[in-house]
C-alpha positions as CSV (number, residue, x, y, z in Angstrom):
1,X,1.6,38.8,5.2
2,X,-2.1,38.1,5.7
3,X,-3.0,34.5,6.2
4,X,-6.4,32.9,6.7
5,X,-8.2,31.7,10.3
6,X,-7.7,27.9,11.0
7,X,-11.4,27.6,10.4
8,X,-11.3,28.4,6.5
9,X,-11.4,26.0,4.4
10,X,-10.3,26.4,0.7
11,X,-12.6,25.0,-1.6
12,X,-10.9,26.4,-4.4
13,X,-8.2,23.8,-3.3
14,X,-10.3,20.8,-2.7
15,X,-11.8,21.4,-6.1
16,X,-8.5,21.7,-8.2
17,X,-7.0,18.5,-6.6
18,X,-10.1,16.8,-7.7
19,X,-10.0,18.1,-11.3
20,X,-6.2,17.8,-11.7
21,X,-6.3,14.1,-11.0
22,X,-9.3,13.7,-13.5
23,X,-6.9,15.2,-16.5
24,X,-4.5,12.9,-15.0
25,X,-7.2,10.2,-15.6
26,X,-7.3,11.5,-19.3
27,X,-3.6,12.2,-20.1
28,X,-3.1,8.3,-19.2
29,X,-6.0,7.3,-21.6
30,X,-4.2,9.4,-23.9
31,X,-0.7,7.9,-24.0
32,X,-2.5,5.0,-25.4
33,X,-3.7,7.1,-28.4
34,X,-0.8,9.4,-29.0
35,X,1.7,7.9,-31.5
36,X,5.3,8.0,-30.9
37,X,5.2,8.4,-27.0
38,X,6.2,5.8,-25.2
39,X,3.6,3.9,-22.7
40,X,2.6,0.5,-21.6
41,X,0.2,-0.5,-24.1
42,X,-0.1,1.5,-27.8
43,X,-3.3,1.7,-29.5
44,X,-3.5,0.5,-33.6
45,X,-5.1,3.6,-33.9
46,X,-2.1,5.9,-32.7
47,X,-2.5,9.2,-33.8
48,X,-0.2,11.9,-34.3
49,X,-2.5,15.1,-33.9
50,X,-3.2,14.0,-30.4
51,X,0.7,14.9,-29.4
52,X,-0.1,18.6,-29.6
53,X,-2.8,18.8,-26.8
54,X,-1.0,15.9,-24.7
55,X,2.1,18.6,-25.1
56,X,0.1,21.2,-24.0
57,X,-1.5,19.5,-20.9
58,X,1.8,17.8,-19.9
59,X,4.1,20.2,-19.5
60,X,1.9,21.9,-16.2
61,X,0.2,18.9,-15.2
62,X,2.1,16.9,-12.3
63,X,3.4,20.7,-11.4
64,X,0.3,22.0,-10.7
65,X,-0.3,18.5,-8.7
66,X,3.1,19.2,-6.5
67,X,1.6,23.0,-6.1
68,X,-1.6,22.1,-4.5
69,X,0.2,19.1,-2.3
70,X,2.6,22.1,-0.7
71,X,-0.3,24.1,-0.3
72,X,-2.5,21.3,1.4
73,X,1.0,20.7,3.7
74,X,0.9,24.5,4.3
75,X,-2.5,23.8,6.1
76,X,-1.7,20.7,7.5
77,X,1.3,21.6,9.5
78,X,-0.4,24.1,11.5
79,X,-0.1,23.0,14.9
80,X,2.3,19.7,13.7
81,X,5.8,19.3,14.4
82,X,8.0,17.3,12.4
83,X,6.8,14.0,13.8
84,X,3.3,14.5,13.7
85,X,4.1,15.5,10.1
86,X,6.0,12.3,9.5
87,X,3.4,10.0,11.2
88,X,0.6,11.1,9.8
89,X,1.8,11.7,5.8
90,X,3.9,8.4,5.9
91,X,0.7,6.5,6.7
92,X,-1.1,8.1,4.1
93,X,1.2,7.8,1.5
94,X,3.1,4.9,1.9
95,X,0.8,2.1,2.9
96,X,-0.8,2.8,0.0
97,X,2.3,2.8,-2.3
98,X,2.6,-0.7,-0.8
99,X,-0.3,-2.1,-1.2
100,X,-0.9,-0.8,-4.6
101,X,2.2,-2.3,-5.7
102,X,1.1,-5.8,-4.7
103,X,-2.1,-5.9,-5.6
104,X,-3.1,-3.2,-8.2
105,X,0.0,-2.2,-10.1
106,X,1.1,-5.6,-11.3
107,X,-1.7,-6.5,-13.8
108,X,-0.1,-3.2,-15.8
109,X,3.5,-5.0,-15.5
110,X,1.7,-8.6,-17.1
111,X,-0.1,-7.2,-19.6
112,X,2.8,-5.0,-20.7
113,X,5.1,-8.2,-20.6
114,X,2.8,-10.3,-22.7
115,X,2.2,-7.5,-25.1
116,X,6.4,-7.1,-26.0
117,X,6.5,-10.6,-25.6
118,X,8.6,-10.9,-23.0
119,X,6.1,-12.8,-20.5
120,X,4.2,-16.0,-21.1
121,X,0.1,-15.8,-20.6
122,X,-1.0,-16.9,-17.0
123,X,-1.4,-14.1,-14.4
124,X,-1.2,-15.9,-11.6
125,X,2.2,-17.3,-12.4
126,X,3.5,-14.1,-13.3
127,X,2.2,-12.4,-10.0
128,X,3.6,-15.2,-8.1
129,X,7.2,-14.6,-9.7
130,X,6.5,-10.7,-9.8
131,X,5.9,-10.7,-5.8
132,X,8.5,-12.6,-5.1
133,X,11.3,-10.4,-6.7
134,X,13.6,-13.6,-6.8
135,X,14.1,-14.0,-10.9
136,X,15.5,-11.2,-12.9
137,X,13.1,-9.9,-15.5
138,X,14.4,-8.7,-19.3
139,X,15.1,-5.0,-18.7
140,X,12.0,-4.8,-21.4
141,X,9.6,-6.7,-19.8
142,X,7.4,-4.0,-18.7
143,X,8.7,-0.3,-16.9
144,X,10.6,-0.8,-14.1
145,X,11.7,-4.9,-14.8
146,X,15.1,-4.3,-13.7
147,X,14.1,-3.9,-10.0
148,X,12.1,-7.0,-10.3
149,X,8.6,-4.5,-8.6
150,X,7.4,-1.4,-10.1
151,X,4.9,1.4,-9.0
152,X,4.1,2.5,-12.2
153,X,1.9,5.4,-12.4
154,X,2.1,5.6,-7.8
155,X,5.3,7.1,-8.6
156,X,4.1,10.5,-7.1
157,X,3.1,8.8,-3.8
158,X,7.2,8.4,-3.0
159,X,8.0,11.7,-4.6
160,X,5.2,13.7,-2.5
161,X,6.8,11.9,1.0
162,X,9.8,13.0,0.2
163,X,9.1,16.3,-0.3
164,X,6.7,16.0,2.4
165,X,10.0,14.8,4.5
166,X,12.4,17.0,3.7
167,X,10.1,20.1,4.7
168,X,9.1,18.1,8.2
169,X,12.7,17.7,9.0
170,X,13.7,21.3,7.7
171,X,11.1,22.8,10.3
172,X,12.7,25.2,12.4
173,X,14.7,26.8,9.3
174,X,11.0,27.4,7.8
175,X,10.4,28.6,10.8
176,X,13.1,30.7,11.6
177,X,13.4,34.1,10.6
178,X,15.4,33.7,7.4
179,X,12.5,31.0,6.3
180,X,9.7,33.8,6.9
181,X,11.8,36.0,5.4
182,X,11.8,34.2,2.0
183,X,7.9,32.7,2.4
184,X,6.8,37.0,2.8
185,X,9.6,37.7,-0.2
186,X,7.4,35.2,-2.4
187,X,4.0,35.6,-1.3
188,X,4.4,39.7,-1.3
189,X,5.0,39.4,-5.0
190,X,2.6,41.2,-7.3
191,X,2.1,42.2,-11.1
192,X,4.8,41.3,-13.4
193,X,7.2,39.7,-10.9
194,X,4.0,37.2,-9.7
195,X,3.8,35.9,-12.7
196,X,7.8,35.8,-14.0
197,X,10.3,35.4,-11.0
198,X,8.6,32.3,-10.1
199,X,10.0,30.7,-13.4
200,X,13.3,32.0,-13.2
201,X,14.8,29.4,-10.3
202,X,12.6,26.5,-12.3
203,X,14.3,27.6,-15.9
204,X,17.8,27.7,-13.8
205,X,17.0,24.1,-12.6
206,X,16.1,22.9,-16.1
207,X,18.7,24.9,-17.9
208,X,21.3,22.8,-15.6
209,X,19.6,19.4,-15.2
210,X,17.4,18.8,-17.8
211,X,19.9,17.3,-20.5
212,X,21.9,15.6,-18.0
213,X,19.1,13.6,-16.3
214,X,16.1,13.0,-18.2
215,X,12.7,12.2,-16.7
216,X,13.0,8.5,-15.5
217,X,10.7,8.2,-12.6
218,X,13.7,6.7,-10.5
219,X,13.7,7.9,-7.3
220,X,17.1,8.2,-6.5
221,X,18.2,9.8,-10.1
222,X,15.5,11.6,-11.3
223,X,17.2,14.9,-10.5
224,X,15.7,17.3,-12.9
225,X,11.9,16.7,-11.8
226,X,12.9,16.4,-8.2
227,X,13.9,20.2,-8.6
228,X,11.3,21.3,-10.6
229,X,8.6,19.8,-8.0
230,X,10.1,20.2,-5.2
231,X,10.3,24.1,-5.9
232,X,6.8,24.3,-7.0
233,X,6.0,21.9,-4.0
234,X,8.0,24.5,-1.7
235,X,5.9,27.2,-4.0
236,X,2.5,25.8,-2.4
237,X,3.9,25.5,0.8
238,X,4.5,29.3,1.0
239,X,1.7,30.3,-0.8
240,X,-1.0,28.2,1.8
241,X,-2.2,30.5,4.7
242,X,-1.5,33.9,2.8
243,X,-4.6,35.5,1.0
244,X,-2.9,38.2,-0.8
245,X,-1.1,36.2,-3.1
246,X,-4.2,33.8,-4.1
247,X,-6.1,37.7,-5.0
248,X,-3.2,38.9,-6.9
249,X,-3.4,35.6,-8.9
250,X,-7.2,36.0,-9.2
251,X,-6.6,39.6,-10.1
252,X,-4.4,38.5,-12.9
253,X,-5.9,35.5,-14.3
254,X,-6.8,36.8,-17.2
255,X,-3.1,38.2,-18.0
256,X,-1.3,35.0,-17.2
257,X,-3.8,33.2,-19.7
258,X,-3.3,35.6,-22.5
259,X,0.7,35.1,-22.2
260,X,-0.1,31.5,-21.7
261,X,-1.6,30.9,-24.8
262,X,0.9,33.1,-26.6
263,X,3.9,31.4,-25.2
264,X,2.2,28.0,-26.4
265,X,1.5,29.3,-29.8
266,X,5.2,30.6,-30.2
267,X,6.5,27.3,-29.1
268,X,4.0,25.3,-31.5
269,X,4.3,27.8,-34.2
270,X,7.9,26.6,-34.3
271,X,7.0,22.9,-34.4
272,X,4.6,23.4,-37.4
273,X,7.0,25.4,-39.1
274,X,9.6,22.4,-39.0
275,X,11.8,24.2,-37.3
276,X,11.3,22.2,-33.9
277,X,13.2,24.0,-31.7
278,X,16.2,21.7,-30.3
279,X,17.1,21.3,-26.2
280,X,18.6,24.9,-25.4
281,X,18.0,28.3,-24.0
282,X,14.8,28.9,-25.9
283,X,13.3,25.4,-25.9
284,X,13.9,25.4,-22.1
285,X,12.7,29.4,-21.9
286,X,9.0,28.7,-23.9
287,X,8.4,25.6,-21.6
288,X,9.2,26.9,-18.3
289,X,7.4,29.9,-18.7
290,X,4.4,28.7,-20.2
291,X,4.5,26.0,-16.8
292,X,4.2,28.9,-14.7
293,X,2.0,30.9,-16.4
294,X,-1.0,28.1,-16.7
295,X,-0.1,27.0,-13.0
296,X,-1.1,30.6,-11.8
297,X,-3.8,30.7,-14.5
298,X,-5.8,27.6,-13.0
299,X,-5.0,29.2,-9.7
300,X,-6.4,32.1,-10.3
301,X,-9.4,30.9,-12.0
302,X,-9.8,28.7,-9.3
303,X,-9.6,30.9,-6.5
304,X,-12.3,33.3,-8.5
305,X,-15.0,30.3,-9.2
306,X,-14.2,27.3,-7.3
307,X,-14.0,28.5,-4.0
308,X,-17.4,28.1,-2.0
309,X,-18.6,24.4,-0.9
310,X,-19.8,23.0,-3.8
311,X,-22.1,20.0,-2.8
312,X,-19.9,17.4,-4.7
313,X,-16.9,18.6,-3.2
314,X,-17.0,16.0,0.2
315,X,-17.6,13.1,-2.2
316,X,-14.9,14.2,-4.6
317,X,-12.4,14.7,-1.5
318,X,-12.8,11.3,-0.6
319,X,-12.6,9.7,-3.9
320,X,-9.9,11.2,-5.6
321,X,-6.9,9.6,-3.6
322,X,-8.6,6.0,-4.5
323,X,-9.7,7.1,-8.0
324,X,-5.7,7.8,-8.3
325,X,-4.7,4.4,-6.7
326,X,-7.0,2.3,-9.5
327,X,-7.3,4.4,-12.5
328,X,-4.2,2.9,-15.0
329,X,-4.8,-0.2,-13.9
330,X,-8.6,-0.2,-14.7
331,X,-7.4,1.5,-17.9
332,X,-5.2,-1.6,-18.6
333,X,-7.8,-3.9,-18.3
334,X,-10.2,-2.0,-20.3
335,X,-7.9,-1.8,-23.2
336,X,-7.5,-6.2,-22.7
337,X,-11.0,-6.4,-23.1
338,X,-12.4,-3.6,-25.7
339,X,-9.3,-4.0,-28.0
340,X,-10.0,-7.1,-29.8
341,X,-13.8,-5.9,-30.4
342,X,-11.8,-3.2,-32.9
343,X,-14.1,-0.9,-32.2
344,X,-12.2,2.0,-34.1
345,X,-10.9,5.5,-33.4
346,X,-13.7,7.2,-31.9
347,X,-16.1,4.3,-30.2
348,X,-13.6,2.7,-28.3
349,X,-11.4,5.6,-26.4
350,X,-15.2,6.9,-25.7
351,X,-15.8,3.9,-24.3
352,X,-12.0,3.1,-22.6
353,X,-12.9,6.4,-20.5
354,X,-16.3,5.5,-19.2
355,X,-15.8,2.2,-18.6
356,X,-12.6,3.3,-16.5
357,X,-14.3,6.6,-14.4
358,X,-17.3,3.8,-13.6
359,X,-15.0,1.2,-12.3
360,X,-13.1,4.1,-10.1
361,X,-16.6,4.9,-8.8
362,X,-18.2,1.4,-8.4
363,X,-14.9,0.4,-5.7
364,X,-14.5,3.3,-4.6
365,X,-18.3,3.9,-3.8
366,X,-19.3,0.1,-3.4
367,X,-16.7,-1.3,-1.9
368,X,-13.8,0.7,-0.7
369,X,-15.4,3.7,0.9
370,X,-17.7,1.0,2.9
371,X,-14.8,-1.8,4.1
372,X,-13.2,-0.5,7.3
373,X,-9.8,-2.2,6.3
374,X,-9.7,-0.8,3.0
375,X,-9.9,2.2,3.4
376,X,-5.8,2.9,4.7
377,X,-5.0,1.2,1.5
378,X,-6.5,3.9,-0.7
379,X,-5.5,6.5,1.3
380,X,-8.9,7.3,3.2
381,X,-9.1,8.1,7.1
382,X,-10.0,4.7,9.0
383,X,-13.9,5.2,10.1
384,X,-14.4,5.7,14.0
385,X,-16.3,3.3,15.3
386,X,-19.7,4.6,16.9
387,X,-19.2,4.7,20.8
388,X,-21.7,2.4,22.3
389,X,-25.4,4.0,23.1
390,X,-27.0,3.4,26.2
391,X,-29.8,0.9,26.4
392,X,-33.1,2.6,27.2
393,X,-34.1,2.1,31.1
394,X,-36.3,-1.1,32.0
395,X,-39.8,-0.3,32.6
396,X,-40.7,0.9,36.5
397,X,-36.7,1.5,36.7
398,X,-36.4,5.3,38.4
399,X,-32.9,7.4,37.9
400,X,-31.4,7.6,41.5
401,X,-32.0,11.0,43.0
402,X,-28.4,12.7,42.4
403,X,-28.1,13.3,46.2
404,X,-28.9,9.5,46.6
């Protein structure tokens, strides 16, 4: 297995974490469009067409997320044990996960509750009730009512520690020969089994779980994601230090997008024919392989023409974990304020989105970036304070002779 010095970085990373949590940005100002999804707030202007390329873009999203977080924990715990591990991803994940829902997730809860009807106008009444978690909410309030708090869209931030945790604690098997055993098995794959035994333990996973426990976000019962990203998670992990496997992906980019798109089409040819294909072997089948095949399609691209220091990458490193933290909350409260200017179909979700990327930008840049004690709530490394400089010599004073 060939792995990379400690001194690489892999820009190719950096980059696709940045631009997977911008379509995650977009696929959230989407669910407001698409009609017959489910979502906090839904748009008069719901439209139908748009459930085709939010199908398309879901089904690899938060997968490909998962991916590069194992991959970025591949690198990180070089040189970490298990509580290092722990330490250090705990205080980066969940003091955020706190804070955000306090003080940014909550304004999505109230505007959901006064949309369905189920909470009276007044924000800070409903904050003051909301943080409290002392009176029951209707289950249909907003998402996540019945535990009296939600995180909302910071769901991944629990998911990712736990994944995060079970491979800190599961060390020394990872470690042990067995572990290496399986990391080489996976990352010596090449041609046709690259790009089709990955799928196989994800359509196993899905075949068994998937009816039995649909997506809920739920923690503690959301069984059928929690195997899906945790493999893909365990996927990244693997896949980390090794630099034949990221070649063989680059090498076959082009194959996994041509059976990409052809496994799409099949599954959307079946759609537009009315013949929807129903929860089963071949539902489960298109899906899963078309998951894998765009994950290593983006990774392969991206390891071909993202990986080299692109100027915007520090800025982008720093911003993305606060851009995450704000973004369906600033989406919320654009919608409260550009829906009743009916702006139409096209003016206002062109608007929603830039109004929502220059808030992210304007606290991350203005504020957040620049306030020491804000920065642990979004995520960012504290900044060091500079060590003291010393003052210049009074005039006529002489250094002591260093034999003095």
């Amino acid at each position: 297995m060939s792995t990379t010095t400690l001194s690489d970085r892999r820009h190719d990373i950096d980059a696709l974490r940045a631009l997977a949590f911008l379509f995650v940005i977009l696929y959230h100002v989407g669910m407001y469009y698409v009609a017959g999804w489910h979502w906090h707030l839904k748009s008069p202007h719901a439209a139908e067409w748009l459930q085709w390329p939010m199908v398309a873009l879901n089904l690899w999203r938060m997968d490909l997320v998962f991916l590069i977080s194992g991959v970025s924990l591949g690198f990180l715990s070089r040189g970490q044990g298990t509580w290092g591990l722990l330490r250090s991803r705990g205080l980066r994940l969940m003091l955020p996960l706190a804070f955000g829902m306090a003080v940014i997730v909550p304004y999505q809860a109230y505007a959901q509750g006064v949309a369905s009807g189920y909470v009276a106008p007044g924000f800070g009444a409903f904050v003051l009730r909301y943080l409290s978690m002392s009176a029951p909410w209707p289950k249909q309030a907003f998402d996540g009512a019945e535990f009296g708090i939600t995180w909302n869209h910071l769901w991944y931030l629990p998911y990712l520690f736990t994944y995060t945790a079970l491979v800190a604690l599961t060390l020394p098997l990872w470690n042990s020969a067995a572990g290496q055993w399986l990391r080489r098995a996976f990352d010596g794959l090449r041609g046709w089994k690259l790009l089709l035994l990955p799928a196989m333990p994800l359509l196993l996973w899905t075949m068994l779980l998937a009816a039995r426990f649909p997506a809920t976000h739920n923690l503690v019962r959301d069984f059928h994601l929690h195997s899906i990203y945790f493999t893909l998670f365990l996927y990244g992990y693997w896949m980390g230090t090794d630099t034949g496997v990221w070649k063989e992906l680059e090498r076959l980019r082009r194959v996994s997008l041509a059976l990409a798109v052809a496994v799409i089409a099949v599954f959307f040819a079946l759609r537009a024919s009315g013949r929807w294909p129903a929860p089963g072997p071949l539902t489960d089948t298109l899906r899963v392989l078309y998951l894998w095949l765009m994950v290593a399609t983006i990774l392969g691209h991206g390891h071909r023409h993202l990986n080299r220091p692109w100027r915007w990458l520090r800025w982008a490193n720093e911003s993305v974990y606060p851009w995450y933290v704000l973004h369906q909350t600033l989406i919320v409260v654009a919608i409260t304020v550009l829906a009743p200017l009916a702006l139409g179909p096209v003016a206002e979700p062109a608007l929603l989105v830039a109004l929502t990327l220059a808030g992210c930008w304007l606290l991350t840049d203005g504020l957040i970036r620049r306030v020491g004690f804000l920065r642990p709530l979004f995520g960012l490394k504290a900044t060091k304070r500079p060590s003291p400089q010393p003052l210049p010599p009074e005039p006529g004073w002489r250094s002591p002779s260093p034999r003095a």
